[in-house]
VMD Tcl script that builds the backbone (N, CA, C; Angstrom):
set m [mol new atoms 255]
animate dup $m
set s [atomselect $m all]
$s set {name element resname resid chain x y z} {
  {N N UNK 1 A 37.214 -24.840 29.685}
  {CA C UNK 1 A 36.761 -24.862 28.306}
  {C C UNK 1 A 36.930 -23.469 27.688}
  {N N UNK 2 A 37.229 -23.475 26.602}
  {CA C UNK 2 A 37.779 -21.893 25.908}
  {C C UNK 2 A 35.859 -22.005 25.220}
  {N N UNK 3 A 35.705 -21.055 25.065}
  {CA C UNK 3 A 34.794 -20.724 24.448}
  {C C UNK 3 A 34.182 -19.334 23.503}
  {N N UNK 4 A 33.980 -19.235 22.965}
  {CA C UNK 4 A 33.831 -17.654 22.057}
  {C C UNK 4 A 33.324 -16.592 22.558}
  {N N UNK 5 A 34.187 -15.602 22.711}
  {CA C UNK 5 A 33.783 -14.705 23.241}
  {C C UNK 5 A 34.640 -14.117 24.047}
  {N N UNK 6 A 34.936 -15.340 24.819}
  {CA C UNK 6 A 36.186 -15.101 25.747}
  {C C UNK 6 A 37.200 -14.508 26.084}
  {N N UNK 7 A 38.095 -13.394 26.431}
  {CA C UNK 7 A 39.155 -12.617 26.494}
  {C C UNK 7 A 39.720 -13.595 27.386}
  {N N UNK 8 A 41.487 -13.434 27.076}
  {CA C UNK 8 A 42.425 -13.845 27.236}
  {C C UNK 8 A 43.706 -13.333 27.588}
  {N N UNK 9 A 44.799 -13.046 28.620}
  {CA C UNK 9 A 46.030 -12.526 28.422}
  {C C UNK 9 A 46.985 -13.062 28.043}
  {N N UNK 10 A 47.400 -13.410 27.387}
  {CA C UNK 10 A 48.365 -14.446 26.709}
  {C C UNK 10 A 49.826 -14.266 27.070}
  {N N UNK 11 A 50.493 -14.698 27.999}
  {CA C UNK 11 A 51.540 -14.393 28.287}
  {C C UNK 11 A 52.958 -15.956 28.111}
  {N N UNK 12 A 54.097 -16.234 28.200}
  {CA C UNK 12 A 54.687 -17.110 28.181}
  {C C UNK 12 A 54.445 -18.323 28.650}
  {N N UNK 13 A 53.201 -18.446 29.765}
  {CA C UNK 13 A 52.769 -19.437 30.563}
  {C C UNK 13 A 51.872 -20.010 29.374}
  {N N UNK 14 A 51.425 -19.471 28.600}
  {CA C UNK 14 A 50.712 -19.673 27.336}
  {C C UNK 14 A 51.385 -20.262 26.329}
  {N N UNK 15 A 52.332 -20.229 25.690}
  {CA C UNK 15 A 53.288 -20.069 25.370}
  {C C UNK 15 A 54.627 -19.762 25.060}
  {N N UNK 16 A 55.736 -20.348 24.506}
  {CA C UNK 16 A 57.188 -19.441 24.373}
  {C C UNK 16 A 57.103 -17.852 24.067}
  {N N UNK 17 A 56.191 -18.409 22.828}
  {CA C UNK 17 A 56.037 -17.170 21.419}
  {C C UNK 17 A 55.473 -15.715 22.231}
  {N N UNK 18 A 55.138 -15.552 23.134}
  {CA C UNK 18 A 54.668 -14.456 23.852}
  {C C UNK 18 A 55.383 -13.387 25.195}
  {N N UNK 19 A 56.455 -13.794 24.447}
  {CA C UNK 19 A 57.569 -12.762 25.542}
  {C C UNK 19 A 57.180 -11.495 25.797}
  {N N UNK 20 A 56.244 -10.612 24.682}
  {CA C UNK 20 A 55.576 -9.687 25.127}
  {C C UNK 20 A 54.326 -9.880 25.187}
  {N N UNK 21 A 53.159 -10.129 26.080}
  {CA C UNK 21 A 51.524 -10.462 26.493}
  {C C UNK 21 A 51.257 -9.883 25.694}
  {N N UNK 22 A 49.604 -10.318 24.919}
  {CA C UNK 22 A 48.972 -10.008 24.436}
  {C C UNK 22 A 47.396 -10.234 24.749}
  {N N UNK 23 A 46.454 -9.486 24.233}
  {CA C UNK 23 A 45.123 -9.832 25.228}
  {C C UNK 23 A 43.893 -10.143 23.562}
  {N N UNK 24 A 43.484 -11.054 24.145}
  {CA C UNK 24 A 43.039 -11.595 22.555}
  {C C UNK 24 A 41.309 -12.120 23.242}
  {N N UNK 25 A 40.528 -11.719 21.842}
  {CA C UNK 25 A 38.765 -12.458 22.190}
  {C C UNK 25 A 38.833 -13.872 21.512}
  {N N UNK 26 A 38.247 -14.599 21.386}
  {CA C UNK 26 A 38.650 -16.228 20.902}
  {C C UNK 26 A 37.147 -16.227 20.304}
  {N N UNK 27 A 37.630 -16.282 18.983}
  {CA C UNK 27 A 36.551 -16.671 17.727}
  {C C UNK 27 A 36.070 -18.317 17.887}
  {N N UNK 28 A 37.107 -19.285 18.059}
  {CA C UNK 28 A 36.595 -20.705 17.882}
  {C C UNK 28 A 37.752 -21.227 18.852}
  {N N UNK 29 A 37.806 -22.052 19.139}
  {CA C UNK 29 A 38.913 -23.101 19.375}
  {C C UNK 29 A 39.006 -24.182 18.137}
  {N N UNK 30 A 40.268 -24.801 17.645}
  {CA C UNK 30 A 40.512 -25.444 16.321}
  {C C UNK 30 A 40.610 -26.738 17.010}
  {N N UNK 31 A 39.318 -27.845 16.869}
  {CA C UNK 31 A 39.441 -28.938 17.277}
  {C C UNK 31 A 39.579 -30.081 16.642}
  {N N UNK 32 A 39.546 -29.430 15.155}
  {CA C UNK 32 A 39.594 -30.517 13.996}
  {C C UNK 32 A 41.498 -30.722 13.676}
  {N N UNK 33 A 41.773 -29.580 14.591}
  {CA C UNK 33 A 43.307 -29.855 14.539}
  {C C UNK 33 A 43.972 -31.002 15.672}
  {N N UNK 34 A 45.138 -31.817 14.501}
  {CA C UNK 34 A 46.183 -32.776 15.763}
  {C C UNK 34 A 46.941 -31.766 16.452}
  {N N UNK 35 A 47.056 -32.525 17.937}
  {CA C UNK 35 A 47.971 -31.454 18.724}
  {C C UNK 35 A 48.631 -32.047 19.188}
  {N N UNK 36 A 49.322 -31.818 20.254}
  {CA C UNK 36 A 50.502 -32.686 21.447}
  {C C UNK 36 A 49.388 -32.325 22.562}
  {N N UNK 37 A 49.681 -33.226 23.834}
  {CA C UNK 37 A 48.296 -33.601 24.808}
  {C C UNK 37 A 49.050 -32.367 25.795}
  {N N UNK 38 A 47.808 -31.100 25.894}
  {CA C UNK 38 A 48.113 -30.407 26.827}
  {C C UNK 38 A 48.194 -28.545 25.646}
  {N N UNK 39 A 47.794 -28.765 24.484}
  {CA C UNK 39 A 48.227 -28.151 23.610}
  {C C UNK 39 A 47.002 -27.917 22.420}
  {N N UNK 40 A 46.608 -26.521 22.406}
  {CA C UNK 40 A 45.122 -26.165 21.094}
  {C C UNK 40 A 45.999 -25.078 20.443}
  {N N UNK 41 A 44.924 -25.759 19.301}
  {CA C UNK 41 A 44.998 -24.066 18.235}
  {C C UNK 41 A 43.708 -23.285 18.619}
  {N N UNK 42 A 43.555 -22.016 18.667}
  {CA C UNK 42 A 42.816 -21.087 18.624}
  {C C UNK 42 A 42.678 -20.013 17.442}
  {N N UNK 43 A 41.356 -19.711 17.184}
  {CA C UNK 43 A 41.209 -18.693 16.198}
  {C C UNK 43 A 41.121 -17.421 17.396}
  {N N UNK 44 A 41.374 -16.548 16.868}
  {CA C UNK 44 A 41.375 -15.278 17.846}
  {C C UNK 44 A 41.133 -13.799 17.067}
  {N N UNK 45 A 40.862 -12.930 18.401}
  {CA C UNK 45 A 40.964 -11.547 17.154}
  {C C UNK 45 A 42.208 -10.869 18.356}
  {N N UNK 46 A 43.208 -10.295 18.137}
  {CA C UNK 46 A 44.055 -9.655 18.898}
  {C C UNK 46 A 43.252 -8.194 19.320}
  {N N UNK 47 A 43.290 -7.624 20.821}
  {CA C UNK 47 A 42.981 -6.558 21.049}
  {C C UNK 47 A 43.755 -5.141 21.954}
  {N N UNK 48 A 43.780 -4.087 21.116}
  {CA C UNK 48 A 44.342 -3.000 21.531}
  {C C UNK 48 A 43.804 -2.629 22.901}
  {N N UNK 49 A 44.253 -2.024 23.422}
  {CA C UNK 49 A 44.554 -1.026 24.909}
  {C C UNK 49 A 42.933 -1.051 25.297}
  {N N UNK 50 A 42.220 -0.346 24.068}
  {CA C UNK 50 A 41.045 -0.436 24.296}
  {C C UNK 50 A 39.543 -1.292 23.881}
  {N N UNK 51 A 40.207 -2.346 23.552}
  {CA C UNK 51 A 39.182 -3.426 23.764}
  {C C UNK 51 A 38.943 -3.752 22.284}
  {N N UNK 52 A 39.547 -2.462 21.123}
  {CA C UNK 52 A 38.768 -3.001 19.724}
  {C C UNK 52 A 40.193 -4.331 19.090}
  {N N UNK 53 A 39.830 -5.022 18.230}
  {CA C UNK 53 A 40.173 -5.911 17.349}
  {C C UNK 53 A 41.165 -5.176 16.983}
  {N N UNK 54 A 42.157 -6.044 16.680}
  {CA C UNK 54 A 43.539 -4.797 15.506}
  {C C UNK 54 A 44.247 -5.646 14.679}
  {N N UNK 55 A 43.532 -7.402 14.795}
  {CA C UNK 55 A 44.581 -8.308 13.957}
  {C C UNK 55 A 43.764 -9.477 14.473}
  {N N UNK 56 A 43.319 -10.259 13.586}
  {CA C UNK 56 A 42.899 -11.848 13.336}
  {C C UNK 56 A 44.268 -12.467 13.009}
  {N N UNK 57 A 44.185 -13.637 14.301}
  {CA C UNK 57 A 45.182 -14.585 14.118}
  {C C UNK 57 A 44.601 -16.083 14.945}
  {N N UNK 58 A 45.728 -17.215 14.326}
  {CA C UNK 58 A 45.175 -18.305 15.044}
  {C C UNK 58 A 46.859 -19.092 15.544}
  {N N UNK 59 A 46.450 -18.953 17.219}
  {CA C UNK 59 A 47.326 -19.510 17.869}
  {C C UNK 59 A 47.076 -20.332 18.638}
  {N N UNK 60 A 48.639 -21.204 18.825}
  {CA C UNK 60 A 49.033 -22.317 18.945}
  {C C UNK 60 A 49.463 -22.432 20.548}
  {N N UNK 61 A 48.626 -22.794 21.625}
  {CA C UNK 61 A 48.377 -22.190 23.180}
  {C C UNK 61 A 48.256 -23.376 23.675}
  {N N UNK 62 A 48.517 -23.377 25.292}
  {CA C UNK 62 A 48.285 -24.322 26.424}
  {C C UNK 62 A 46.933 -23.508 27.212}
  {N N UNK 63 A 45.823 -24.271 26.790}
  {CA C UNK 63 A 44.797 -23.764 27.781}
  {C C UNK 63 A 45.153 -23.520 29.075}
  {N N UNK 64 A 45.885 -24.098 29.925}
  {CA C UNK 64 A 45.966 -24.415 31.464}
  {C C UNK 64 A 47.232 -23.019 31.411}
  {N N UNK 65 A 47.315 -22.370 30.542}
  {CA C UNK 65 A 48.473 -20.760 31.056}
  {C C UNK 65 A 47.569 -19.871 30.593}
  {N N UNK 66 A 46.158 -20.112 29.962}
  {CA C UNK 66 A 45.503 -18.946 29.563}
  {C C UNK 66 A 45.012 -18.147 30.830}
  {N N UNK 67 A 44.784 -16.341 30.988}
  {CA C UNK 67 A 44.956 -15.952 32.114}
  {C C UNK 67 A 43.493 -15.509 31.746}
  {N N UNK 68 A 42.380 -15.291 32.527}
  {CA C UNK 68 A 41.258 -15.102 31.780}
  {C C UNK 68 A 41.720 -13.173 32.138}
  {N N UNK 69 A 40.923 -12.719 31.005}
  {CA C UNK 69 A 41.171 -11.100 31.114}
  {C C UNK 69 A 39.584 -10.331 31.589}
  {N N UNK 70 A 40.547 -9.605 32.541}
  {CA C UNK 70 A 39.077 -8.485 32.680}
  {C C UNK 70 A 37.991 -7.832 31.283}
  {N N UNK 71 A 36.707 -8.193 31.326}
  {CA C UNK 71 A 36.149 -7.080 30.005}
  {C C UNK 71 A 36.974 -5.608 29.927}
  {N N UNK 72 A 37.369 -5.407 28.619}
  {CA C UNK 72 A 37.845 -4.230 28.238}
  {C C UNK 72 A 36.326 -3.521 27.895}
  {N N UNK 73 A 35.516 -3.909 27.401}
  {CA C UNK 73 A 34.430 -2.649 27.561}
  {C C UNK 73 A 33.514 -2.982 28.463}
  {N N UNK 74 A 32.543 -1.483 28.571}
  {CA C UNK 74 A 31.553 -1.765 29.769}
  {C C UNK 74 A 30.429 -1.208 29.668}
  {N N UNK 75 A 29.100 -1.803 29.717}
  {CA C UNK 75 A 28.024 -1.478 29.214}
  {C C UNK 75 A 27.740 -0.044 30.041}
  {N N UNK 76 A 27.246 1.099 28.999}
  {CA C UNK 76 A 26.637 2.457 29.198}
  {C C UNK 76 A 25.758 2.353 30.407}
  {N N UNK 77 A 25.944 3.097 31.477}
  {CA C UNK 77 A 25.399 3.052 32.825}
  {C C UNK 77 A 23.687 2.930 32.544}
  {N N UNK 78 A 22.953 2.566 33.449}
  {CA C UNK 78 A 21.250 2.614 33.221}
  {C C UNK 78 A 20.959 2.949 34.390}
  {N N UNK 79 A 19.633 3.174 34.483}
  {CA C UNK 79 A 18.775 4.046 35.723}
  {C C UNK 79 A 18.980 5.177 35.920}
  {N N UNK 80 A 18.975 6.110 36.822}
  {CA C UNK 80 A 18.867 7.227 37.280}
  {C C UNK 80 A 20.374 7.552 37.107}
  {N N UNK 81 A 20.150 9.013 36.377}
  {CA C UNK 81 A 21.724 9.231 36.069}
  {C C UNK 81 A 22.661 9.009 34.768}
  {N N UNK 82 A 21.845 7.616 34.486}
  {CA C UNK 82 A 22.522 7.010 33.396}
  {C C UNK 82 A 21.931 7.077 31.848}
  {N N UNK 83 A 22.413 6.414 30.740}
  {CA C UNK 83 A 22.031 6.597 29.633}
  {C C UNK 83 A 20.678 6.642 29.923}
  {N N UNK 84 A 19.625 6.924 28.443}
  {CA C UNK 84 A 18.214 7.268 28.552}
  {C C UNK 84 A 17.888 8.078 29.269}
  {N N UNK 85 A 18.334 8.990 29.886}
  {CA C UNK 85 A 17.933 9.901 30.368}
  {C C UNK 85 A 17.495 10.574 29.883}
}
mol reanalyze $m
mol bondsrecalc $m
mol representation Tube
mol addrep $m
């Protein structure tokens, strides 16, 4: 199930359209859209190197090639040592 929030690597297994990968967070999945069986639209935000947004787009993907992506950010360390100190 795609769900919001989600990071993604989007590579050809995903689609044709992605000869160069891209790593995207997923705003919605588009379910009010017709598809071919095996085949969603997605709302998405595209993300740079470092994890921020750089382009809202909505693509046209095979869930079953989506690669799930490591979190690009990472919460500020806590306890001893760490933030609040």
């Amino acid at each position: 199930m795609i769900a919001p929030g989600d990071e993604y690597l989007l590579t050809r297994a995903a689609s044709p359209q992605f000869g160069k990968s891209i790593t995207v967070r997923v705003i919605r999945e588009r379910t009010d859209r017709r598809t071919y069986h095996g085949w969603t639209w997605i709302e998405v935000y595209q993300l740079d190197a470092r994890g921020d947004a750089v382009d809202r787009r909505e693509l046209y993907v095979m869930p079953a090639g989506l690669i799930r992506a490591c979190p690009t950010r990472q919460a500020p360390p806590s306890g001893p040592g760490g933030a609040g100190r």
